[in-house]
N, C-alpha and C positions, 0 to 999 in steps of 0.2 A: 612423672613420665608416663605417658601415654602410644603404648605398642599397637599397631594396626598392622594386617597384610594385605596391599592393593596391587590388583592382578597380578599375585603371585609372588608379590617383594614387600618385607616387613621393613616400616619403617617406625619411627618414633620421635617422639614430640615431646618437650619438656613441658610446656603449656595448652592448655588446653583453648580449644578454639571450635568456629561453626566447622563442619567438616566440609561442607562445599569451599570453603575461603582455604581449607586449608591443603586441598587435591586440584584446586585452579592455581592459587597463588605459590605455595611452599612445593608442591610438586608437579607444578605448571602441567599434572594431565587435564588437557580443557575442551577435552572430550564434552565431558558435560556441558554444558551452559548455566547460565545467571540468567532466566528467563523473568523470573517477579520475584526470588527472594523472600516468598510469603509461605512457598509450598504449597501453592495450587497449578502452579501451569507444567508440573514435568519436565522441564528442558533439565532439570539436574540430577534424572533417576538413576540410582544405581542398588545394585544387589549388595546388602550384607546379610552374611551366611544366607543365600541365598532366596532370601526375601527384599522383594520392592519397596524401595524407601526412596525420601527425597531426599538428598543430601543437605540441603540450605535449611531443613529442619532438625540436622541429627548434629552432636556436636561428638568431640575426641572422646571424651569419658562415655558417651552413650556405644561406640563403636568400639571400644577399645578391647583388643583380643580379636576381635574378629574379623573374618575375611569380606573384603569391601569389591565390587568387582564393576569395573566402568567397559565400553565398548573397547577398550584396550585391549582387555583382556580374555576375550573372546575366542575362542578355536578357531584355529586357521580356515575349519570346515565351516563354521558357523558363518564367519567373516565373509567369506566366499557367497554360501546360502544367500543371507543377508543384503548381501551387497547386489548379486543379481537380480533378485525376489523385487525390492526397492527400485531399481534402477528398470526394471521389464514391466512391472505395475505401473510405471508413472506416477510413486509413490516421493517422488521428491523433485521436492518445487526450489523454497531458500533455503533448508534446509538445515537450518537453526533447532527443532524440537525433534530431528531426524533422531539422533543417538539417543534421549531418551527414551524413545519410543522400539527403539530395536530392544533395548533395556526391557521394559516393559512386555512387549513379544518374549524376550527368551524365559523371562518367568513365566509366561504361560506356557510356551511350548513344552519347554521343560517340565511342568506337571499335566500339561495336557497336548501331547506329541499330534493329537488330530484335533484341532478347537472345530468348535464350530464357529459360525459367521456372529450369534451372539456375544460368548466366548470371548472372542477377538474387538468388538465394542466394549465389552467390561472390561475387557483388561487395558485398553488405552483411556479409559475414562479418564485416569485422572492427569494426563498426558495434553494439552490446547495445541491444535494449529489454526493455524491463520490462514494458510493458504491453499491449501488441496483440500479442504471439505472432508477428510479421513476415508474415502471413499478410497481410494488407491492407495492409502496406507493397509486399511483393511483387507484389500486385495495383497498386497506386497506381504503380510504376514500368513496368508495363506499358502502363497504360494514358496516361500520359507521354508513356513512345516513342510510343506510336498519336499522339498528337497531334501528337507534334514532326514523326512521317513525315508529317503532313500526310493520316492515313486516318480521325483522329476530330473532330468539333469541341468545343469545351470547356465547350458545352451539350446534345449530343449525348443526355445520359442525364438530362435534368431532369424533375424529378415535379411535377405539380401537386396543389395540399394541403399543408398541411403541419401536419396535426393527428394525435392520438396514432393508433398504426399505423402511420405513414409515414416511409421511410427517408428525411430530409433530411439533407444535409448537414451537419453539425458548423458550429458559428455564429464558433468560436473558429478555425478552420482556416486563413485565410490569415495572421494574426499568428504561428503556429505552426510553419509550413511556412515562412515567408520570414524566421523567427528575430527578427520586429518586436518581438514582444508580451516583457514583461517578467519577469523573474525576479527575485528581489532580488537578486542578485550581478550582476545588469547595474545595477544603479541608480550612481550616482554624484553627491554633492549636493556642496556647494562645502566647504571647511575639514573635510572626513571623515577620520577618522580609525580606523585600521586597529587592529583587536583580535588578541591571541594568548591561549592559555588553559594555562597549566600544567597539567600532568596527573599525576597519583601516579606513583612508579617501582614502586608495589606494589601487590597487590590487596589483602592486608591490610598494615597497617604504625599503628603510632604516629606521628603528626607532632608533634617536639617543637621545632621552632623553625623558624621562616621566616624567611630573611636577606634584604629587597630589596635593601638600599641602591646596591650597584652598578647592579641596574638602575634604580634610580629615576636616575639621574645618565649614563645612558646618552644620548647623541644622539639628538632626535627622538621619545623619548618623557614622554606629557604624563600619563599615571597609571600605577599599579602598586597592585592591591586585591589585599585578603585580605579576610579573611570579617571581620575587625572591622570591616571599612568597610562591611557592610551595613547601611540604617538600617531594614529591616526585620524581618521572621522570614528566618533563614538557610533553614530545610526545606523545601521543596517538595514536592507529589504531588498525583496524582491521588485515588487512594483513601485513602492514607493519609500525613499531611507524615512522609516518614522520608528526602529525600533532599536532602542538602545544598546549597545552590548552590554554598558553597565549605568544603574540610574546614578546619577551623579547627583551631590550634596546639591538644593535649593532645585533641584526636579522633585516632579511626580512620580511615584507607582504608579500604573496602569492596570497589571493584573497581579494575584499572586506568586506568579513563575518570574517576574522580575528579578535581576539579577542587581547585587549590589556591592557585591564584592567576591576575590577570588583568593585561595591560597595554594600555593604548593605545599606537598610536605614528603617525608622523606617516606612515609607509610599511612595507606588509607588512613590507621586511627589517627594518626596527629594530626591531618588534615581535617578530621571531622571535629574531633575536642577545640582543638584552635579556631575553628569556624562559630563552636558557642562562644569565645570569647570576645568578638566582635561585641562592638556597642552601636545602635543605629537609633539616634534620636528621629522620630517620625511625629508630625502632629497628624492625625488619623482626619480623615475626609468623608464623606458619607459616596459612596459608590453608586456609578450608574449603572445600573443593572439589565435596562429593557432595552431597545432600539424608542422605543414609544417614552420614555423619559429622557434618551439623546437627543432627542428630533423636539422635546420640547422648547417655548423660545428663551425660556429661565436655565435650561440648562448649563451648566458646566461646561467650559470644551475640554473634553478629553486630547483635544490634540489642537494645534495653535488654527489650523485651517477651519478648525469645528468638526463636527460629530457625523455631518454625512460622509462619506468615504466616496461614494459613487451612485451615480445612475444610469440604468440600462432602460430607452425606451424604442421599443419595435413596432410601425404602424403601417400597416396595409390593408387597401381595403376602406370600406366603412362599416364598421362593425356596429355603430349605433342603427342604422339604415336595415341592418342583417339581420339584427340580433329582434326589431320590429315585426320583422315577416316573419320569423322562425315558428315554426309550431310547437315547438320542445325549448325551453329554456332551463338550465340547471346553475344555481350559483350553491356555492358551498366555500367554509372556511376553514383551513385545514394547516396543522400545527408539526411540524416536526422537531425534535429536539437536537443538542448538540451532541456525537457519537464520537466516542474513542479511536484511536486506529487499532492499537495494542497489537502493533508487531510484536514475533517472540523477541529479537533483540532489543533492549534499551540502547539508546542511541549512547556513541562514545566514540573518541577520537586519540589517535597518540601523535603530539608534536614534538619533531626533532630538529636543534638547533643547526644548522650548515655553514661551516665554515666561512663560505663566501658571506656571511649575511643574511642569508636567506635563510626558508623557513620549509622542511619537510611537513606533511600532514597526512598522515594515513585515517582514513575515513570509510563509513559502512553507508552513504546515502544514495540519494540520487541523479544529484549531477556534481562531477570531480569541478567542472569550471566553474559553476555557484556558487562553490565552496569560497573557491581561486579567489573569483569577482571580490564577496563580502572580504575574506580575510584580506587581501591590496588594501580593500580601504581603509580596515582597522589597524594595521599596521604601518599605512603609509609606504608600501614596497612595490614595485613594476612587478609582473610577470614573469617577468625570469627569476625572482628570487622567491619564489609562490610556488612550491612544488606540491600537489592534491595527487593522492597514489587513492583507489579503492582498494579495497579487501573486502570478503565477502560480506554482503548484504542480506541480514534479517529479517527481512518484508518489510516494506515502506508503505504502502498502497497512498501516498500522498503523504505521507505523517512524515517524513526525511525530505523533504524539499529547500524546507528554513535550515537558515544558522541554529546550532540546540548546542555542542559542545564542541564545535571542530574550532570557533573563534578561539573562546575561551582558553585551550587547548593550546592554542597557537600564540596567543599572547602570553601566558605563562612562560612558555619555553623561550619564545623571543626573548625576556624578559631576565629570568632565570638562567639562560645557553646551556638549557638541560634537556632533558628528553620530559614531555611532560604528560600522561593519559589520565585524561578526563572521562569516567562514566558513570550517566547515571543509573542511581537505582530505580526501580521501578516508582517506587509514588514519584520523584523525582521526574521522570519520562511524562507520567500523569500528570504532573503539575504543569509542566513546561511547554513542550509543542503544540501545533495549532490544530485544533479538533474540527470533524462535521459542522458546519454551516447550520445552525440552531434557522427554522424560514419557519414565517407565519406567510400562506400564501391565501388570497380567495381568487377561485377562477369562476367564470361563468362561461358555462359550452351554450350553444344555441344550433339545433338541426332542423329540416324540414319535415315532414311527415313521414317520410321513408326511410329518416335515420343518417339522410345526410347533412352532413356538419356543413354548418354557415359559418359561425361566428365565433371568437373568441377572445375575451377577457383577461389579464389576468395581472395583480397585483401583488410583487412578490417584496416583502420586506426580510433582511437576513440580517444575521447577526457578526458581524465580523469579529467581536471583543477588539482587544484593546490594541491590535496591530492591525495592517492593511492584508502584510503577507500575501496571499492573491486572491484575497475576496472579490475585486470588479471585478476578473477572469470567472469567477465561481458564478458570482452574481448573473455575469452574464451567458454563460452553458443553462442555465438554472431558464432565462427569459427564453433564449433561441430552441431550447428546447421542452418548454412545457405545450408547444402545440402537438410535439409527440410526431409521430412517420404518417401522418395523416394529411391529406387534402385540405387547406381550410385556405379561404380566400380571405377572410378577412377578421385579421388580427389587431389587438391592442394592448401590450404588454410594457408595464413599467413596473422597472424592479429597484428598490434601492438598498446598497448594504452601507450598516449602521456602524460606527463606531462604542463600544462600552464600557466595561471596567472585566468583563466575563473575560475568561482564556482567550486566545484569539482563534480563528477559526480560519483555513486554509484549505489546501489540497487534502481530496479523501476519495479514495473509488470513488469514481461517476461523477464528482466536479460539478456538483448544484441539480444534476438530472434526479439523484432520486429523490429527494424533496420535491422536485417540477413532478416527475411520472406518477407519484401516488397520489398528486393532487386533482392533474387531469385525467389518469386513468380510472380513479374513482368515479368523476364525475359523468366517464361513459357509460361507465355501468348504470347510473340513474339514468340518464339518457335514454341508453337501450330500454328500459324498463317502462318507459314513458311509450316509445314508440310503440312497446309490444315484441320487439325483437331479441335476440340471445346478444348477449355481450361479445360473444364471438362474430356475430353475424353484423353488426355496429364496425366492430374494425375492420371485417373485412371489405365491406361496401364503402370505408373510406381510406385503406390504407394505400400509399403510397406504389405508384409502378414506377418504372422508366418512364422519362419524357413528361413526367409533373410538377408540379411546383412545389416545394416543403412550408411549411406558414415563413419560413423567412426571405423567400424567395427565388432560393436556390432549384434550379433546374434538377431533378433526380437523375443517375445515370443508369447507365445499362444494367450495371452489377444488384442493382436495386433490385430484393429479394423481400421484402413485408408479405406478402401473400403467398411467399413460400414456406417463412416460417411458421404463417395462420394454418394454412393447411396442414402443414406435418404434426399440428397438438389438436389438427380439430375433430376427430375421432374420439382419441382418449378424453377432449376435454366433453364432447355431447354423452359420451358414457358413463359418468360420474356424476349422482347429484351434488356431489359440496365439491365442485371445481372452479375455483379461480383462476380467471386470465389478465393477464397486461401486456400488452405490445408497447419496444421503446422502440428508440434510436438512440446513438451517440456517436459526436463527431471520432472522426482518426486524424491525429495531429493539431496542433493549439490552431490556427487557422486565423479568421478573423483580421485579415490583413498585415498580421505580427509578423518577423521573422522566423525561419522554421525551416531548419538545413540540418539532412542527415547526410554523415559525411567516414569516411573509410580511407583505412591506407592497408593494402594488400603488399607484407613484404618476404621476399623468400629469402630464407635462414635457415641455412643447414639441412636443406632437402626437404624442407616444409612450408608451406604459405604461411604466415603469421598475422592475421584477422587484429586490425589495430583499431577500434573505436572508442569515445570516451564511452559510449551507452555504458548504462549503469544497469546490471543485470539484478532483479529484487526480486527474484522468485521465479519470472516469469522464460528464463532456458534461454538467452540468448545466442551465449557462446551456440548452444545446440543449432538454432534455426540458422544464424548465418553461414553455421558449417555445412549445414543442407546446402543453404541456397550457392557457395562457393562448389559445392560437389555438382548441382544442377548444373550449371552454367558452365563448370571445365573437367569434370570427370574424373577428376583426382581422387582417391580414396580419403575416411576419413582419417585416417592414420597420418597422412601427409598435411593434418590441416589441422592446426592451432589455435589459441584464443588468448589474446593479450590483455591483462586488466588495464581500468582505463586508469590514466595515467597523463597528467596535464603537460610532460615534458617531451611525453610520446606520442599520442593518441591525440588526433581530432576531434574537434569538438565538434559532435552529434549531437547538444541537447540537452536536455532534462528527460528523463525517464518519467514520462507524465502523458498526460492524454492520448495513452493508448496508441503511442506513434510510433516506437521504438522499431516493433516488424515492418510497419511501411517505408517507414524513413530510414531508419539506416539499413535495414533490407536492401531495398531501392540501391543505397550507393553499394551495398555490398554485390549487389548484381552487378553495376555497371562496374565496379571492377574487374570482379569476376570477369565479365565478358572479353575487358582488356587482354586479364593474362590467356583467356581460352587463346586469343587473335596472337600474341607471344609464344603460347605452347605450339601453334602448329609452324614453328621456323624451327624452335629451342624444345629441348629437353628443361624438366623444373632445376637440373644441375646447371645448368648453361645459363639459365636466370637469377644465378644467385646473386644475393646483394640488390635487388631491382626492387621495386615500390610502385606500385597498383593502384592509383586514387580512383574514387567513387564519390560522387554529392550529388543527393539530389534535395531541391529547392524546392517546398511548397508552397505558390502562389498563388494567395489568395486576397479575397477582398476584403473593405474594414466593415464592423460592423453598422456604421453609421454611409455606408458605402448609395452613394446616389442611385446605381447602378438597379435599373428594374428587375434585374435576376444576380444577383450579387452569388459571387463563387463564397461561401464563408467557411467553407472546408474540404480540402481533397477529396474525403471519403467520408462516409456512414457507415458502420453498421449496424443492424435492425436485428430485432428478437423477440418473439414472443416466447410466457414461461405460462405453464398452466401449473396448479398447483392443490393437491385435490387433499380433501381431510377424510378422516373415519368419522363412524357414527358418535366418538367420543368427543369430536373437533380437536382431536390432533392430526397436525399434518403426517400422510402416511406416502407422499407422493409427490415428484418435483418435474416434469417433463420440460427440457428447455430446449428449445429450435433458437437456432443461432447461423445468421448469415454474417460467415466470417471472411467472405470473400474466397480465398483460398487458405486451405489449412496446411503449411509449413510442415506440421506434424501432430496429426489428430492427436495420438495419444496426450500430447502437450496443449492441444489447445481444451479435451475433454477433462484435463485436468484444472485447470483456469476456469470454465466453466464451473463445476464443481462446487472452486472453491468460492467462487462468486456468487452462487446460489448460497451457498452456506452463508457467508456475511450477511446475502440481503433479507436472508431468511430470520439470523440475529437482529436485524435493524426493524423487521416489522415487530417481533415475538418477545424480543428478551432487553436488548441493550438498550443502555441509555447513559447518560453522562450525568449525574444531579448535582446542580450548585446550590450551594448555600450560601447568599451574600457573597459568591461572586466566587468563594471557594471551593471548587470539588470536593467533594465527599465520598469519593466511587473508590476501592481498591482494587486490583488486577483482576481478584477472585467474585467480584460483586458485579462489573460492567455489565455481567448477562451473557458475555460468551456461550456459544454453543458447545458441547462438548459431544466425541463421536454417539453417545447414548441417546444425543438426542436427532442426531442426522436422518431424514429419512431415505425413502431410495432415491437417488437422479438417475434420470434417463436425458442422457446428450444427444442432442439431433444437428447434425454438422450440416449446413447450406452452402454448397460451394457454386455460386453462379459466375461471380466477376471474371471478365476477361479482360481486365485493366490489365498490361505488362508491368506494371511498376510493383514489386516486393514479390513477382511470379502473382499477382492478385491477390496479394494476402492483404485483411485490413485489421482491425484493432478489434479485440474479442477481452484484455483485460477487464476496462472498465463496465463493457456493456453488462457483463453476465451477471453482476450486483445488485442491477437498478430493475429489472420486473418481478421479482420477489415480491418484494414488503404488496404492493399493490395489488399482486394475484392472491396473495395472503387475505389482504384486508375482502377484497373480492369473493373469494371464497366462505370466508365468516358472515359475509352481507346475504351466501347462499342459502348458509347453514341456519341462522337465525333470524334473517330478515335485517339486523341493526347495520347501520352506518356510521364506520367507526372513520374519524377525521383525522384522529393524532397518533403519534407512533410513540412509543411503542404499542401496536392496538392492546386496547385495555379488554376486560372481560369474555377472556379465552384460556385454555388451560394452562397457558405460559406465563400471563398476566392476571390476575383477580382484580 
């Protein structure tokens, strides 16, 4: 028997057990989180006798007697503090590593009631986020302690207004901060039952028989599926159906993360033990590992069409003719690897069986109707019987776009008429989803004597591995924008992505750009260096104004702001010898002739508007910026205005939460709603409208990429940014200045925290992370990817560019993805200052980060 006291109530255990499993599961506080499982990332900190511990390392007999203290149990004063401090910092983004982190905070405040800003870096050290950069956590625990000393009060900094412009608070911030608000892996419904997923022991192999029977006879559990028990289509995909839900006897494995069989059981262990008892005869295959062994003519096909996937080729101009006259020519070959996403949540899903037949699915990703889509087909069900509810999202940043567990999830339960939640563990997460776009690129710039660009090159091979997922989309963001926000008349770029036996490779911040930007922006810097001119004075002599051409043909607009954001780093950057710079772009909304409709139902309930889209909010504050923009546009308080999750049975579908389009596009319809009910409010009072519904859509039309058209529209918007990025005499970075034309900022505080945490990613993707396979297998755990941790953060300085007078979104455009992609490149930039060397592959090698 094993006695504990958590937050204040002793309770007791016959058995001993981990103690994270046994204050999530046995006494459902799930405050904490399950962030890796390993005891490196913090999402599951908590105080015993009043020391920081991580619960997923401590077990009952190690804690037993002593008092255990989660965000639960916090003083009402604290709470308060806490929850302000967080929420006026713009210290909470998804909001998943929020409560360990307050955790962490209160050990130190509580022996050190004034931290210093060091302090407050050590003490979250061993605490990961993902998405705000700790820059505003840092902030959010200072200003904490000011309250708890009793030197601030915890309205002290309140704004009045709260329309587009205006920093308000985060709407979702105290469920976030006090660990309230839901995740699916807190959910717990009555008779649930626990799912496991066989996974291949090969990336390629034959499977010639699958043996359940032991585990079907196993204790405690109530199914065991293979792919014959799908009643629907087995294949799944985005772009193209080529990815199995389960490999079926006389197929292939593809990758490791293959799925080959499923079990319910009545309790995670059974479900896990039962899962060893399968038997899976495989005859083993030798794997294709490179894109340059798929592409060979002896190769294997990994898939029945063969091993290319796709190609993107973009031609304007004569660049052979250009690239003749140029006086400067630069080629270089330049290597980027495949990168982790490592949201804090591991993906997970709970399916509930529905009387009618149908199928509920609570899910943490990023588009409820994806889900919808894939699961109709595995199932074989219409849309009415297809219910996708969201619950809070963990950071996606691309890595939740695929099917990972919500199918699996749903077929059990179909199957079983039980409730059934599936998640995974962290290696598990690692193993499965599709990763960073592994590209081998060579570009060649070519300028005239003055540093203006003629010509450009460039030949980009990717690695998709072993599914398509949305590699041609990546493939081709990666071609249309490795000319970068610059001038260039004559372009030549073919890109092709590969089929292999590696993980497969998908959506990830910036969608192929930062692979393309640190290829080309490299090679300006040689360029520059060739002319005789400063790397900043190179971009700015070519970058992009209104009323020019982009290398893809596209006419530039008004809002076009490049040589606003050169200017506002080009001080700081001619003041620094070891500063690196890189200027991108990046599209707003998928564009490229696809369909692409954000769409809204404004409906008033009970003396409040009710904000109804499927947008899938993953970090980035939506419920917050639509309530602006519905506050803009009719003047209602926010008090009177709500936020619906999205929800396939209620909510319109807006989309995928992906390139950076969510603020413009469903913005946009939330505006034109808005404007509706403003035109309603001046007849009616919001009581005289109750029961009424408010649509808004708006359609991005655009051209296709293969588009005849001499100036081809291929995306609504851009936004541009230059980041400068300067080191100390040691070569570490001490300094991150980033200019950002965001069009219109919704809410600086929200978008300077995006920023932020964007730098921080691209900043990991130049310095520390990487993905390493072994034959095809990951080898990387949660704690090894290279994350940055707050210790190693340096300062950011956010420079906001609000030019755009577009009315569409109040002029706001897409600021997620850009803020990722001019890092790594001002990085490498800066070392090329430092040392002279030109480093081609990422993660740059021989720097204090990398040896």
């Amino acid at each position: 028997m094993f006695k504990i006291n958590v937050n204040g109530t002793e309770y007791s255990c016959q058995d001993d057990m981990n103690l994270m499993e046994y204050l999530r599961d046995v006494l459902q506080i799930t405050s904490l989180k399950n962030g890796c499982g390993e005891g490196v990332c913090g999402a599951c900190t908590v105080l015993v006798d009043d020391k920081k511990v991580r619960a997923c390392t401590q077990t009952l007999a190690k804690v037993a007697g002593k008092n255990v203290l989660t965000v639960d149990g916090l003083s009402e004063r604290e709470k308060e503090a806490y929850t302000w401090a967080f929420a006026e910092a713009g210290a909470v983004q998804c909001g998943f590593c929020i409560p360990g982190m307050i955790v962490s905070a209160k050990a130190l405040i509580d022996k050190s009631p004034n931290p210093t800003p060091k302090e407050i870096k050590e003490a979250i050290r061993g605490n990961i986020c993902r998405c705000t950069g700790y820059v505003k956590i840092e902030q959010g625990i200072m200003l904490a302690a000011k309250v708890l000393r009793g030197e601030m009060q915890t309205n002290a900094a309140a704004l009045s207004g709260a329309g587009v412009g205006t920093s308000i608070q985060r709407l979702d911030a105290r469920e976030k901060v006090l660990g309230t608000g839901q995740y699916v892996d807190d959910l717990f419904v009555e008779n649930m039952l626990h799912a496991a997923v066989l996974r291949t022991s090969y990336p390629r192999a034959l499977v010639k028989g699958i043996d359940t029977s032991a585990a079907r006879v196993y204790p405690g559990v109530e199914a065991v599926l293979t792919a014959e028990d799908i009643p629907g289509t087995n294949e799944h995909g985005h772009i193209f159906h080529d990815w199995p839900t389960l490999i079926a006897v006389g197929q292939e494995t593809r990758y490791v993360g293959d799925a080959v069989a499923l079990i319910a059981a009545q309790t995670k262990k059974q479900a896990r033990e039962a899962l060893a008892l399968i038997k899976v005869d495989y005859e083993e295959l030798k794997p294709i590992l490179s894109p340059t062994e798929a592409l060979a003519d002896d190769a294997p096909k990994i898939h029945e069409q063969g091993n290319l996937l796709s190609t993107t080729i973009i031609k304007r101009g004569n660049v052979e003719e250009a690239l003749a006259k140029s006086a400067h020519v630069i080629t270089q070959r330049y290597s980027t690897p495949p990168t982790e996403h490592a949201f804090m949540e591991p993906e997970s899903a709970l399916a509930i069986p529905q009387e009618d037949g149908g199928i509920l699915v609570y899910v943490g990703d990023q588009s409820v109707y994806d889900d919808q889509h894939g699961i109709m087909g595995i199932l074989g069900l219409p849309a009415e019987k297809v219910r996708i509810v969201s619950k809070l999202v963990g950071g996606g940043f691309g890595g939740k776009e695929d099917l990972s567990v919500q199918h699996h999830a749903a077929l059990l339960a179909y199957k079983t008429q039980k409730p059934v939640k599936l998640t995974l563990s962290r290696k598990e997460s690692i193993l499965v989803h599709p990763k960073r776009h592994a590209m081998e690129l060579e570009v060649t710039t070519g300028c005239d004597a003055g540093g203006k660009l003629t010509a450009l090159t460039a030949k980009i091979v990717a690695d998709t591995g072993a599914y398509a997922s949305l590699g041609t989309a990546v493939l081709q963001r990666a071609c249309t924008h490795v000319g970068g926000p610059y001038q260039i008349a004559n372009v030549d770029i073919t890109g092709l992505c590969v089929y292999t036996n590696n993980p497969p490779a998908g959506a990830f911040r910036g969608f192929g750009v930062p692979q393309a930007a640190f290829a080309s922006e490299t090679n300006l810097d040689l360029l520059a260096e060739k002319v005789g001119i400063s790397p900043w004075e190179i971009r700015y002599r070519n970058a992009l104004e209104p009323g020019m051409i982009n290398p893809t043909g596209q006419i530039t607009d008004e809002g076009t702001a490049v040589k606003e954001t050169l200017l506002a780093v080009r001080e700081v950057y001619e003041s620094n010898p070891y500063a690196g710079i890189a200027c991108v772009m990046k599209n707003t909304g998928i564009g490229v002739g696809l369909p692409d409709t954000g769409r809204v139902k404004l409906q008033v309930c009970d003396g409040k508007v009710l904000v109804l889209t499927s947008a899938a909010c993953i970090g980035q504050g939506l419920a917050t910026v639509t309530s602006q923009i519905v506050n803009e546009a009719t003047g209602l308080p926010l008090e009177r205005i709500s936020f619906g999750v999205p929800d396939t049975f209620v909510t319109p579908d807006s989309g995928t939460t992906t390139a950076s389009r969510q603020t413009l596009f469903t913005g946009e319809a939330v505006r034109q709603a808005s404007l509706k009910l403003q035109q309603a409010l001046y007849k009616c009072s919001l009581e005289e409208l109750e029961g009424m519904e408010f649509y808004g859509e708006y359609f991005g039309k655009t051209d296709p990429i293969n588009s005849d058209k001499t100036n081809p529209v291929s995306h609504v918007a851009y936004s541009y940014a230059t980041q400068v990025v300067i080191l100390d005499e040691q070569g570490l970075v001490k300094k991150v200045v980033a200019a950002h034309d965001v069009g219109r900022a919704i809410n600086p505080k929200a978008v300077e925290g995006q920023i932020e945490g964007g730098v921080v990613m691209g900043l990991g993707y130049a310095l520390k992370e990487d993905f390493p396979l072994q034959n095809g297998v990951p080898t990387a755990k949660f704690g090894t990817l290279g994350l940055l941790r707050s210790t190693d953060v340096p300062e950011i300085e956010s420079i906001i560019i609000e030019k755009n007078s577009s009315p569409l979104a109040y002029g706001a455009k897409g600021i997620g993805e850009i803020s990722s992609i001019p890092a790594a490149p001002a990085v490498a930039s800066a070392y090329h200052k430092f040392d002279g060397k030109v480093r081609t592959s990422l993660p740059l090698r021989e720097t204090p980060y990398k040896k």
